[in-house]
N, C-alpha and C positions, 0 to 999 in steps of 0.2 A: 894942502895944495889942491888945484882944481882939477877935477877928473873931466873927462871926454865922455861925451853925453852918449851913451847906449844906444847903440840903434837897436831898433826890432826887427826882429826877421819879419822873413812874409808871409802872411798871415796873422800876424800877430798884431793885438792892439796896443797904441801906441796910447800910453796915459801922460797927459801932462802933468809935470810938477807942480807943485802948490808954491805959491810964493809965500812968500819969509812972511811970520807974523810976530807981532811984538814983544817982548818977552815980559809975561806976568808975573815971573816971581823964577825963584833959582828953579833950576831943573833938579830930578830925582839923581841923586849923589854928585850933587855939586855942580852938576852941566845945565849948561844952556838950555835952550827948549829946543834944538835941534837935536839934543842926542850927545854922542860925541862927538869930539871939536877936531878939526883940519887933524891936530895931532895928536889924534887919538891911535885907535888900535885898526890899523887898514884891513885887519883879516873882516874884524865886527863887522866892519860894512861890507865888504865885497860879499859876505855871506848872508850879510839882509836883501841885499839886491837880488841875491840871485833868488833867494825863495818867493821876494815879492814878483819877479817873474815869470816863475815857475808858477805861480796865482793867475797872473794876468792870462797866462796861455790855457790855463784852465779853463776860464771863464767865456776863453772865447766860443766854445760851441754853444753858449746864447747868449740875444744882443743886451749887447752893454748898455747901457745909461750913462749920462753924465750930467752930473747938478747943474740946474738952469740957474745958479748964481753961486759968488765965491763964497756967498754964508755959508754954501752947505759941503763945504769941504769936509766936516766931520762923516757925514752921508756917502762921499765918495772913499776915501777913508776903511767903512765898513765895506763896501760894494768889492774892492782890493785886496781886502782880508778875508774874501767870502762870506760877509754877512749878506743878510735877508732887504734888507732896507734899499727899496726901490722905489719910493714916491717922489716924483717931480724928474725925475729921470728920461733924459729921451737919447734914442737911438745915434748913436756914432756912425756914419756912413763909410763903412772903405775904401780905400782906391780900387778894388776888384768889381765891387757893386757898381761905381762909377764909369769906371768902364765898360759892363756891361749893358749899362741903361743907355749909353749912346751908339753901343753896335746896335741896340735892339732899335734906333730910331727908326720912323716909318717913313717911307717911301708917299709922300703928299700930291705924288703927279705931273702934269705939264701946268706951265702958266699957261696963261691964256694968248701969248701969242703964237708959245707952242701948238697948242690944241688949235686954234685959228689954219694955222702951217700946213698939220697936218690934214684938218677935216678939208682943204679946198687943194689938195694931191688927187690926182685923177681918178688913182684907183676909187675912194674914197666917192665920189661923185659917184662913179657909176657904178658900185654896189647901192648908195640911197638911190638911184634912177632905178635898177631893177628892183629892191625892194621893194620902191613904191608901187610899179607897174604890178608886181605881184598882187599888190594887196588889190586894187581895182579890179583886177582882173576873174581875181577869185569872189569880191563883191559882187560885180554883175555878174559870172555863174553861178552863187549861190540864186540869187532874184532871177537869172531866167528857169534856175531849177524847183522854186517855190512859182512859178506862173505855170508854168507846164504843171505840175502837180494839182492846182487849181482850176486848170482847163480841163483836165484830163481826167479829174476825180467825175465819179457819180452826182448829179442834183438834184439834191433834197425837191420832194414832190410839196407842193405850196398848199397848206393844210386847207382843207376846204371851210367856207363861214358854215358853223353850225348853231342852229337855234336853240333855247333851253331843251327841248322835250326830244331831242336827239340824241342827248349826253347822259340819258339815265330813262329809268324803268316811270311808267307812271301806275299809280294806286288807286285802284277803284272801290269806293267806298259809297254804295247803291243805297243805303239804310243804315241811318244813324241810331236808331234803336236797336238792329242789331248786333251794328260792331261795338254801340257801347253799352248796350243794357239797357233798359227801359228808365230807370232811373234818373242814370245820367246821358241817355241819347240825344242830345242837344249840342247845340254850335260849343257853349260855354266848357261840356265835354270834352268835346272834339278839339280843344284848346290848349288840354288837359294831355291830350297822348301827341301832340305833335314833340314830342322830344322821343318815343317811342318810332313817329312814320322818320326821324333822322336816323335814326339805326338802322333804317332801312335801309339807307343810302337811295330813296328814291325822289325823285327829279319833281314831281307833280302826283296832287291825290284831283280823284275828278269825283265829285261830290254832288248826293243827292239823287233825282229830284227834291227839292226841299221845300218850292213854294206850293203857293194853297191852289190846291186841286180836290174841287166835289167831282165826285165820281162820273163822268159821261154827263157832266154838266159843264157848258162853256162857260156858258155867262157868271156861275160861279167858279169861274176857275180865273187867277189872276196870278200872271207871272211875274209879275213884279215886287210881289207883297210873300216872305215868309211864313210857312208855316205858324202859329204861335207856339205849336207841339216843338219846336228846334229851337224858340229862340226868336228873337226879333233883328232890324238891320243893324243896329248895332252892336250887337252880337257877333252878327256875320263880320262886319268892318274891322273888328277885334280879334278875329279870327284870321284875317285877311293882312292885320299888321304885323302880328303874332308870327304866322306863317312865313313872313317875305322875310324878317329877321333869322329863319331858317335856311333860308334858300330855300324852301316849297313851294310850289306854283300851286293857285287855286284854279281849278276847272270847273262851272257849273253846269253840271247836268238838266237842260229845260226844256226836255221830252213834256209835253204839254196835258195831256193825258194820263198820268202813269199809274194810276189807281182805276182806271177806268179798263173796259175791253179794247177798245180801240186806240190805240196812244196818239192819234191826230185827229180824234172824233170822226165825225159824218165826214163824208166826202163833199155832202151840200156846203161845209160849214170849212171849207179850205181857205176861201177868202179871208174871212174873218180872223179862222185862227195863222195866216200869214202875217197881217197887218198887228196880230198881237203880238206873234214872233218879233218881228222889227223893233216893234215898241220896246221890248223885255231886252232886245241885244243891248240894245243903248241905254237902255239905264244902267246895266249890270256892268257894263261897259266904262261909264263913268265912275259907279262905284269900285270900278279897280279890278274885277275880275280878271284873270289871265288868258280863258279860254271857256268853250261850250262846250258843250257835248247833245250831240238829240240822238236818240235809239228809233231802230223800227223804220229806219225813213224809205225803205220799201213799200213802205205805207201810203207814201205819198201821192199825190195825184202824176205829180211832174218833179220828182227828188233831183234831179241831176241840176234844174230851174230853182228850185228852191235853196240847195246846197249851192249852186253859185253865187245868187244874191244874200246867203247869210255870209257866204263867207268874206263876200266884199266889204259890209257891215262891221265885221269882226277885224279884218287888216286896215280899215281906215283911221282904227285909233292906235294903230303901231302893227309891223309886219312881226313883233314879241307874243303876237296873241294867236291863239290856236282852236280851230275847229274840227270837233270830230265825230266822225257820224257813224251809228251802228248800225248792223242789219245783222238778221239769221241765216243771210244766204251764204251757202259754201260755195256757189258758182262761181267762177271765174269771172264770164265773161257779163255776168250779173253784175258783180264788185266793180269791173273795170268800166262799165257803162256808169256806176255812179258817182264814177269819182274821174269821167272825161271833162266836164267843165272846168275843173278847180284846180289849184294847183297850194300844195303843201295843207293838204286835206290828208289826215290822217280816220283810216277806217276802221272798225274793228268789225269781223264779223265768225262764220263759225266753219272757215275755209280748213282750216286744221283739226275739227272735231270730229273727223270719222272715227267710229270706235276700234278697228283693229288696221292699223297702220302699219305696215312691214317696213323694212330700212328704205327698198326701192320705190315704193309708194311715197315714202317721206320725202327720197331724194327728187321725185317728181315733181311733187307738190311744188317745194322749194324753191326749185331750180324754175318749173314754169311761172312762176308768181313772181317772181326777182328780174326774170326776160322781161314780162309784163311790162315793170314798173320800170325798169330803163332806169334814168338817169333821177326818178321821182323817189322820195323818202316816204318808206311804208311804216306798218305798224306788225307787229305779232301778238295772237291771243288766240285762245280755242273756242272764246265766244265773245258778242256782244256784252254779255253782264255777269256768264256766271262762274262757279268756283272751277278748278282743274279735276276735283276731285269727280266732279259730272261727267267728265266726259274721259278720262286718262284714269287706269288704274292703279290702287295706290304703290305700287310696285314701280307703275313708272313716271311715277310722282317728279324724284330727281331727277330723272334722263332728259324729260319734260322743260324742266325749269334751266338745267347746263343748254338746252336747243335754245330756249325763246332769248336767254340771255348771250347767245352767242353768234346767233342771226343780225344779218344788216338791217339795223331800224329797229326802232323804238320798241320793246317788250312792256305788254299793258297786263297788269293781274289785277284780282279781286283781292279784296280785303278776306285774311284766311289762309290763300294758297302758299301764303312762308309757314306758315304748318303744318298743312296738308288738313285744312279745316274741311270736314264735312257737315252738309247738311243740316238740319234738324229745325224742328219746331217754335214759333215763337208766340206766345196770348198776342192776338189782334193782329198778326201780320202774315202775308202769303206764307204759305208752307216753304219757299225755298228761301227765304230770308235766312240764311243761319246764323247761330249765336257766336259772336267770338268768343273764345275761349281763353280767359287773360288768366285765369287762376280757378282753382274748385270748383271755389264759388260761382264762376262762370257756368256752371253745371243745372238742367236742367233739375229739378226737382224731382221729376220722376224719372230722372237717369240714376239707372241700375252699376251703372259705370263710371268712376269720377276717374280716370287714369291721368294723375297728375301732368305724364309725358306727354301729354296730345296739347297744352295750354302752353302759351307762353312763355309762362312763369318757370315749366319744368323745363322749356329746351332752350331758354336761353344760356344756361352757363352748360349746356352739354356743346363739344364741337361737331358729336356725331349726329347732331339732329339735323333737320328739315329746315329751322330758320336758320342757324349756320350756314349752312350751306347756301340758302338765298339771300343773307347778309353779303357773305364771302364773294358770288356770283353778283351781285350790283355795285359793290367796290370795284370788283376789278372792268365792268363793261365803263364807268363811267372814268377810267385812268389809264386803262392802255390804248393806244393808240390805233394799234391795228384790231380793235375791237370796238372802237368809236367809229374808225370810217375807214376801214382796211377793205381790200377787194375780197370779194368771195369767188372759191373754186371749189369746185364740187370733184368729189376723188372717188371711183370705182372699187368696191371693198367686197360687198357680196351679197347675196339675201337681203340676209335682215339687219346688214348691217347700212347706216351712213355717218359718210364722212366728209369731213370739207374742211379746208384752208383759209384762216383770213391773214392778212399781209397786208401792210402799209409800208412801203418806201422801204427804209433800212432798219425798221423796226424788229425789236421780235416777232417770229411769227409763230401762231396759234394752228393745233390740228386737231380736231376734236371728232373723236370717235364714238359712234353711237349704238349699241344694240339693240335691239327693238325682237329681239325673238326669245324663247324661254330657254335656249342651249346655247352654252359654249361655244363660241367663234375663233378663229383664226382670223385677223385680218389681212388680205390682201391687197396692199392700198396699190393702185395704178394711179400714175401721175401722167395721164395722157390730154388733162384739160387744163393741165400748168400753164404761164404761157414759156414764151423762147427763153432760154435761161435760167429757170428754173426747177428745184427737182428736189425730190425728198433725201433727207439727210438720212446717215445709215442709222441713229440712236437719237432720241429726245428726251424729256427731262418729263417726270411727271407731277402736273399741277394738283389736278384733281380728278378723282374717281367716284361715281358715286353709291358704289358697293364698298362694305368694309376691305381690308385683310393687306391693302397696299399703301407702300409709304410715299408720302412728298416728298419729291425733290427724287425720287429713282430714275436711271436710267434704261432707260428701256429701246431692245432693238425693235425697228421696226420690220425687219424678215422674220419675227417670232412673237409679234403681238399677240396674244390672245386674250379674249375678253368676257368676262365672267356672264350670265344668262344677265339680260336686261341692263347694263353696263354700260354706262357712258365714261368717258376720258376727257381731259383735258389737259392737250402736250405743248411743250414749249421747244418752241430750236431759234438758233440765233441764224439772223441773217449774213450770206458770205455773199461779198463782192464776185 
């Protein structure tokens, strides 16, 4: 008879029957392929059902599969009796999972003529009216608060036009035989160590006298025509190519005279050697030189007349070229008489060569020489031509060299004084010619002393040497600012001490301190020639010293400076609004 189809509880998976399949052959003990028949034994089945189940609900704490066609009814079959066999099988979905996929549905919004409805409701308007109001509102106070900030800030001081020979040290190289040796004392030489004057870091070498000069003879003396002891012009032009590839300006030195007693001959004989003057500016002029130099022009009959008219000669082939004239006089009011005519005439003479200089004496010097010069571009050096060691002793060889490179205007040296070259002997040349000292071998033959440390060779890889330190010193004058074209203030310290201020705009500012006496100092810096506004800081930073025992980069107060016997400083402080 037919039975009533089993519900399942809830939870439970509900399996469909199999439909009837054909019968292949008798069943095991004579039955059908169902099993047993309608009238069979009703216990057998009610007690297969229940264990198949008691299966199914087993099964369900994971998901079930069901054969994706009726072939594989064998496959569903095992899955029922707890077999393993799960290929092709996919997931039965419950009525509880169902249910819950449609509570979880999401929430999609207003339509749009919802959203329409509400964005044009009043409130709505006028929150986007103040919003927007906001946002402009705070636009233009940001912009008037960036204009005020702009008005209101400090203005950059407008850097002033500077010429080459303003932005670095120049090199004076008086005799080529003996900064290079007899050997090789020639242009072709000299061609030879400009990779050497770049280490310098120096702006211009001012070269020579080189042409052919007989001795207190005019008519043999021709300034147009080189030596043939140096080299010939094309030598020179080669040298002059060579050089501009470095950044080094050529200056030639054409003191007319210079082997002779009188470097502008006779007095009778002034005309002549003018009109030769002329002649020599402009050829050298053409051939590219960058600048002159004449010495001695104290000599002259009428210097301040003659030094106008060359130097007009000199700016008519570019206001790039440079004239500069030497004298031996330390007079002030000497110097400034001959250099009234001209203007961007650079002087050198021997205004700083007094031999025993105290700090207030220096600060004198200085200070009256700078009033002088007003708004005009000077020069510094201890002489027309010759080494530091002449005139500064070697003790204050460094203090020397931290001043000239730290002063406003142009610092001019001799070939030698980045070592502290002195002196000595040269076959066939004045006695004060001295021998550069590039290595040993640089060594006079009958020197009893080869100290390798005194040459080149030995101090270039030391930092505590002399060219070090004048290396280090022409980097930094030709890259800071407030030591390019910063103002100078002179600061009240003591004796023998000086000191001064330079300052550019809102640059670092530089203070450098000097002792010039054989004991121990305290400085007392007064800051009573600052101008309005400014004022020394309580601590600065230290650059450089040029006694051993102190480190870079220390901070040091300035209520407890003190400074070692012959002691120079070089301090840094940063500029405050």
């Amino acid at each position: 008879m037919d039975h009533e189809p089993h519900e399942p509880s809830a939870g439970v998976i509900s399996v469909p029957s199999q439909p009837p399949s054909e019968p292949s052959g008798p069943g095991p003990q004579g039955l059908g392929p169902q099993g047993p028949s309608a009238g069979g034994d009703s216990g057998t089945m009610s007690q297969d059902t229940e264990v198949d189940m008691k299966e199914v609900e087993l099964n369900e704490l994971e998901p079930e599969k069901q054969p994706m066609n009726a072939a594989s009814g064998a496959a569903m079959a095992m899955v029922v009796a707890g077999g393993t066999e799960k290929n092709g099988l996919v997931k039965i979905k419950v009525a509880d999972d169902e249910a819950d996929g449609a509570a979880e549905a999401k929430f999609t919004g207003l339509s749009k003529e919802e959203l329409l409805k509400v964005a044009g409701s009043p409130a709505w308007v006028r929150t986007r009216w103040a919003l927007l109001l906001l946002f402009w509102l705070g636009w233009l106070g940001m912009l008037a608060g960036a204009v005020v900030i702009i008005v209101q800030a400090p203005r950059c001081r407008e850097l002033p036009e500077q010429r080459w020979w303003q932005k670095g040290a120049l090199y004076r190289i008086g005799d080529l035989r003996a900064f290079l040796g007899q050997d090789t004392g020639n242009l072709a030489g000299l061609k030879e160590r400009l990779d050497y004057l770049s280490t310098l870091k120096v702006k211009g070498i001012v070269l020579g006298p080189i042409h052919k000069n007989q001795e207190d003879d005019l008519t043999e003396t021709n300034l147009e025509q080189i030596d043939p002891i140096f080299g010939s012009k094309e030598d020179f032009e080669s040298l002059l190519h060579s050089a501009k590839k470095k950044s080094i300006r050529v200056i030639l030195d054409l003191t007319p005279n210079y082997k002779g007693q009188n470097p502008w001959f006779q007095s009778i004989q002034t005309d002549t050697v003018a009109i030769k003057m002329k002649e020599a500016l402009r050829f050298w002029l053409q051939t590219g030189v960058d600048g002159f130099q004449v010495r001695d022009v104290q000599n002259l009959t009428d210097p301040s007349s003659f030094l106008a008219e060359w130097q007009n000669i000199t700016k008519s082939v570019s206001e790039d070229r440079l004239l500069i004239a030497g004298t031996d006089s330390s007079d002030l009011q000497q110097i400034l008489r001959l250099l009234e005519p001209t203007k961007d005439l650079l002087l050198t003479s021997s205004y700083l060569s007094h031999s025993s200089l105290t700090g207030n004496h220096t600060n004198f010097l200085v200070t009256q020489y700078l009033d002088a010069f007003g708004s005009n571009w000077c020069s510094w050096s201890v002489s027309q031509a010759g080494l530091l060691t002449s005139f500064v002793s070697p003790q204050l060889l460094r203090l020397y060299q931290l001043l000239l490179f730290t002063l406003p205007g142009t610092p001019v040296f001799s070939y030698g004084d980045e070592i502290g070259l002195e002196g000595a002997d040269l076959s066939g040349q004045p006695a004060k010619a001295p021998v550069m000292l590039w290595d040993e071998s640089s060594f006079p033959n009958t020197s009893a002393s080869r100290n390798i440390s005194m040459t080149v060779k030995g101090q270039s890889g030391d930092p505590d040497s002399l060219l070090f330190l004048f290396r280090w010193l022409s980097d930094q004058r030709g890259k800071e600012r407030s030591l390019l074209h910063g103002d100078f203030y002179n600061l009240s310290s003591g004796p023998d001490l000086f000191s001064y201020i330079r300052q550019w705009d809102q640059n670092e500012r530089f203070l450098v301190v000097l002792n010039f006496g054989d004991v121990g100092q305290l400085a007392r810096l007064g800051a009573s020639n600052l101008p309005t506004g400014t004022s020394l800081p309580a601590k600065v930073d230290l650059l450089l010293s040029t006694q051993p025992g102190r480190e870079k980069g220390t901070s040091l107060e300035l209520e407890h400076l003190n400074l070692q016997p012959q002691e120079g400083l070089l301090l840094r402080f940063p500029y405050v609004a």
